[in-house]
Phi, psi and omega in degrees: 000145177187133210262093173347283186291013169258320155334291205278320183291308165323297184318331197246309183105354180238152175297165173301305170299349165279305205288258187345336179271318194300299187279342191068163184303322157314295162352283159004276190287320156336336188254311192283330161322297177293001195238319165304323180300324199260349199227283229308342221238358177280122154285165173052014178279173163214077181320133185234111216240142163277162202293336161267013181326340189265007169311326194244100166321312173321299157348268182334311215277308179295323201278309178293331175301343147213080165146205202244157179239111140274140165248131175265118189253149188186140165291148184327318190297318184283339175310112180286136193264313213300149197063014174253118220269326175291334169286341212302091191086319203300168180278075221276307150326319167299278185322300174303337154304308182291293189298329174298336166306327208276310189305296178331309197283332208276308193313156169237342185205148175234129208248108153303137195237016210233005170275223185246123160356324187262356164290324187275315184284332204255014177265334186284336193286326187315308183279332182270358175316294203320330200256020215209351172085348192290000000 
């Protein structure tokens, strides 16, 4: 398992809300562009990207390439904002209204999220048997 952004923080030496106040979202999005490229190429991972990796079209191309991209779905209430910079105050309804075509375009499955940690891996273990012959 390997958490992107924890991935981006080790690499940079700064938290995520440091990256975003020194660099801005471009900035940001400029380190997980390079951090999907750099992870996407592991076998057997499972990567966990924050929600906006499909801001950047490019993404999809790294990600995709070895294996299936679920999006993981829950309601807006339960999400956790802290240390996410773009959550902070935000309208979360909006932000999910913008992104969701991209999340469409990104997915290969979309996963109810709204169980026990171990509802959400056996419905994703579920789905890569079927597609994957296991």
């Amino acid at each position: 398992f390997i958490d992107m952004d924890a991935y981006i923080v080790e690499n940079c030496g700064k938290s995520i809300p440091q990256i975003f106040e020194e660099s801005g979202e471009n900035g940001f999005r400029a380190r997980e562009s390079e951090a999907a490229i750099a992870l996407a190429g592991r076998n057997g991972a499972v990567i966990a990207t924050g929600g906006g990796i499909v801001k950047t079209a490019a993404n999809y191309g790294a990600l995709h390439q070895n294996g299936r991209i679920y999006q993981l779905v829950r309601d807006l209430s339960l999400l956790p904002t802290e240390g996410r910079p773009l959550s902070q105050g935000a309208d979360l309804g909006a932000m999910w209204r913008e992104r969701a075509p991209l999340y469409q375009r990104f997915r290969d499955a979309e996963i109810d999220n709204s169980g026990t940690v171990e509802d959400t891996a056996a419905a994703i273990w579920r789905d890569f048997c079927e597609h994957s012959g296991t």
